[in-house]
C-alpha positions as CSV (number, residue, x, y, z in Angstrom):
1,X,-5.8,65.6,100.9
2,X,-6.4,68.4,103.1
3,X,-10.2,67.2,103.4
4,X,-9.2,63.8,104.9
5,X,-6.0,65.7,106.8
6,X,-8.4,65.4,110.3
7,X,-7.9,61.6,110.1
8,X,-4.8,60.1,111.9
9,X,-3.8,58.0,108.7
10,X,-1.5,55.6,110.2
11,X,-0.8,51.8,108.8
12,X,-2.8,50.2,111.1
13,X,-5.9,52.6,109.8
14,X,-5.4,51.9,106.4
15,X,-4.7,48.1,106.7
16,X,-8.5,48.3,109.0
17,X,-9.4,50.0,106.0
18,X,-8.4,47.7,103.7
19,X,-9.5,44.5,105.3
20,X,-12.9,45.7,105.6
21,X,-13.4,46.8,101.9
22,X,-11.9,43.7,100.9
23,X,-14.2,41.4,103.6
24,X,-17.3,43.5,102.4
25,X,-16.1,42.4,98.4
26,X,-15.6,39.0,99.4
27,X,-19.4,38.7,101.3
28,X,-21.0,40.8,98.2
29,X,-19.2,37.4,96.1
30,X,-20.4,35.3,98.3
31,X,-24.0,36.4,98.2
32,X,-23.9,36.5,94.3
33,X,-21.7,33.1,93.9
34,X,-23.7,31.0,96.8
35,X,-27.6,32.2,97.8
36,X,-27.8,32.4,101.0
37,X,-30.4,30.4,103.4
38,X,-31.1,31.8,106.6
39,X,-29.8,29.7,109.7
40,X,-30.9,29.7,113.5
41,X,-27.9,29.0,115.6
42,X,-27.2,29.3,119.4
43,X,-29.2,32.5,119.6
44,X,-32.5,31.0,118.4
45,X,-33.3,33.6,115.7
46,X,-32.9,33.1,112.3
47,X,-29.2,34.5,110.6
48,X,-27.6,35.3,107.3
49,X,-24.1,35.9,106.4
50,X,-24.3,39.4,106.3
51,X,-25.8,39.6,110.5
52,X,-23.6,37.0,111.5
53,X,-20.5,39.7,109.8
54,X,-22.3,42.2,111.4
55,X,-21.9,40.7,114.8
56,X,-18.5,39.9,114.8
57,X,-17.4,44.0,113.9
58,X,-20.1,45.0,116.9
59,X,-17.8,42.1,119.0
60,X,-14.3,43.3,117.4
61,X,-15.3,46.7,118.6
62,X,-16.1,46.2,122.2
63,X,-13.3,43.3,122.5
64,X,-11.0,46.1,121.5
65,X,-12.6,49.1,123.6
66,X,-12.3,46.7,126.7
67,X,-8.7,45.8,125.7
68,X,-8.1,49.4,125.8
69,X,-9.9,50.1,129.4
70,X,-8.9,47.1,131.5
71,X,-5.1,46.1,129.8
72,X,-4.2,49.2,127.6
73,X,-2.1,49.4,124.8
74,X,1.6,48.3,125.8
75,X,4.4,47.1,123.7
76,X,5.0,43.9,124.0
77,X,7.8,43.0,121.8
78,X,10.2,45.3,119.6
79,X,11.0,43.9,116.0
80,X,14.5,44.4,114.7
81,X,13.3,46.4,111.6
82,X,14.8,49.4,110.7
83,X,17.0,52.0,112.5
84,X,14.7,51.8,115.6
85,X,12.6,49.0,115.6
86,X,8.7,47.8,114.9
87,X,6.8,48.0,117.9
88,X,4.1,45.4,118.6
89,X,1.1,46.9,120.9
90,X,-0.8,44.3,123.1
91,X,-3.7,45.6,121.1
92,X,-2.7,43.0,118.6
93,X,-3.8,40.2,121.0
94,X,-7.5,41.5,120.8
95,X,-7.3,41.4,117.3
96,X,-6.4,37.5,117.4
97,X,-9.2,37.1,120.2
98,X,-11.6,38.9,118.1
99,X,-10.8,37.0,115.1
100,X,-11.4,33.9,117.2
101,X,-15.0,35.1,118.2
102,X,-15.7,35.7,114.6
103,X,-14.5,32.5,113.7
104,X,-16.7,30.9,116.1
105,X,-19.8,33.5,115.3
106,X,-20.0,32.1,112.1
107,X,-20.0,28.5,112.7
108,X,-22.5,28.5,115.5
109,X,-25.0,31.9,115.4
């Protein structure tokens, strides 16, 4: 562990961790299960599954950075678990936002 002991392993790093490994599984299934056609959406240059994922992180990322800059990180809410609490940072919000974005990435790029 000591080669890894740089890394601020927190739960939110390890759950980014996992959801990624697990979206990259599921588009590597989807790819083998259902061929994919290219697409031209909104952008007017042709797409595949795999761009159109690759888009959304690049959007995730800046959506977050800017969340950071221009509203920062506060807690929001305080959830009654444990001796003193679960904080909730307002950097959940982006998350939702950039799920949103993704969401509509992949229906119309």
């Amino acid at each position: 562990m000591d080669s890894i002991a740089w890394m601020a392993w927190t739960l939110p790093t390890a759950i980014f961790f996992v959801a990624l490994a697990c979206t990259l599984a599921v588009m590597t299934w989807l790819a083998a299960a259902y061929p994919e056609a290219e697409r031209i959406g909104i952008l007017r240059i042709p797409t595949t599954r795999g761009d159109r994922l690759f888009i959304s992180l690049i959007l995730a990322a800046v959506i977050h950075l800017a969340w950071i800059g221009l509203i920062g990180t506060d807690t929001i809410t305080s959830l009654p678990i444990g001796e003193e609490g679960f904080d909730i940072s307002s950097l959940w919000l982006a998350t939702v936002v950039s799920l949103v974005s993704a969401v509509v990435i992949f229906r119309t790029v």
